[in-house]
C-alpha positions in Angstrom: 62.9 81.1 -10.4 59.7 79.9 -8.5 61.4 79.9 -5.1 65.5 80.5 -3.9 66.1 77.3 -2.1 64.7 73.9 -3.8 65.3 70.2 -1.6 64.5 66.3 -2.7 61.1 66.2 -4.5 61.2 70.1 -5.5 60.5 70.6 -9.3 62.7 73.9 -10.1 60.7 75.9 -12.0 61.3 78.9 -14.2 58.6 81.2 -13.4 58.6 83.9 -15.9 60.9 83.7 -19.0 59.7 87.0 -21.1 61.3 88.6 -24.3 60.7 92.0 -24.9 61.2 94.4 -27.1 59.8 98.1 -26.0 61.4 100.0 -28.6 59.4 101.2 -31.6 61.7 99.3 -34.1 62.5 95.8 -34.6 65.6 95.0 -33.4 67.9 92.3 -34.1 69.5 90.3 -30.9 71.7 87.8 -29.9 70.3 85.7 -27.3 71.9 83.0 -24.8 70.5 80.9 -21.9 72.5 78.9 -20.0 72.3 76.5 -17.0 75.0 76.2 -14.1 75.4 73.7 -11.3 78.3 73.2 -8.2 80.3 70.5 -10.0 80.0 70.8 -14.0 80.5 73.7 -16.1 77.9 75.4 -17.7 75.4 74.4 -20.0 74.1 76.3 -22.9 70.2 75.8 -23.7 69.9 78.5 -26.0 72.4 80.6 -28.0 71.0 82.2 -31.0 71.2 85.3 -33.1 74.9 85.9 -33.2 74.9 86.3 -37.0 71.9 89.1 -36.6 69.0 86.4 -37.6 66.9 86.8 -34.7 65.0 89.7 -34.8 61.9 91.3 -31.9 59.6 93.1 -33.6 58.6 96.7 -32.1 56.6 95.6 -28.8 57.2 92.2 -29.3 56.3 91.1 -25.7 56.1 87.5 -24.8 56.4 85.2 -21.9 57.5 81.5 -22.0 56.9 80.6 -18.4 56.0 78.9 -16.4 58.9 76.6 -17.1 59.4 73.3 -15.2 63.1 72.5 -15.9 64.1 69.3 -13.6 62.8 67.8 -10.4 65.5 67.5 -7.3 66.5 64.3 -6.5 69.4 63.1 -3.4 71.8 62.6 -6.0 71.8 66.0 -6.9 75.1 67.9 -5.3 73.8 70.6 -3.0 75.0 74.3 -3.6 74.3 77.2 -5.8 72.6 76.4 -9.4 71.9 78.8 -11.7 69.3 79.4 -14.7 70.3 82.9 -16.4 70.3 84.9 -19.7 71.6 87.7 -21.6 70.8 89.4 -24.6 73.3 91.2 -26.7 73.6 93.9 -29.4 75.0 91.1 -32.1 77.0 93.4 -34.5 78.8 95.4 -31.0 78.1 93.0 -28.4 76.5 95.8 -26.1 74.8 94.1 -23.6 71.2 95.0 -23.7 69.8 93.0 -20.3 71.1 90.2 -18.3 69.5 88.2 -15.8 71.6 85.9 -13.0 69.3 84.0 -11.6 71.1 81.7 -8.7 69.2 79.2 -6.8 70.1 76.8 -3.7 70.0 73.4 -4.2 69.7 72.0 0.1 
């Protein structure tokens, strides 16, 4: 995220949103991005690759940020948010990398 604590006016931003792939070989993932605020459960912006289809080619390296996501307004409820992801083995479900990426909303 572009900063940890966001008020009225703030556009939360994410600011580096990179798949990678360092092996040698392709590999096939399962990928899912999700969004989580104080008062809702969460909410899924990306789940793909569960049936093997989305494959990284070797060195496949690629960032999709800077990502403007929503601006904060006062009728936002305060607390933690949250904009994370994980990426999983799809035929095990060995998780390969996570990131929990928690915010304040003030």
């Amino acid at each position: 995220m572009s900063k940890a604590n966001y008020v009225n006016g703030d556009t939360v931003t994410a600011q580096i949103l990179r798949l990678a792939n360092p092996a040698t070989i392709s590999v096939a993932i399962e990928i899912k991005v999700w969004f989580e605020a104080p008062t809702s459960p969460p909410i899924t912006f990306v789940n793909l690759g569960a049936d093997g289809s989305v494959v990284l080619s070797a060195g496949f390296n690629q960032d999709f940020g800077p990502r403007a996501l929503f601006q904060i307004t006062p009728a936002m409820p305060r607390g933690p948010y949250a904009f994370s992801c994980r990426i999983i083995e799809p035929v095990t479900g060995e998780l390969l990398t996570e990131e929990l990426n928690v915010f304040m909303v003030q």
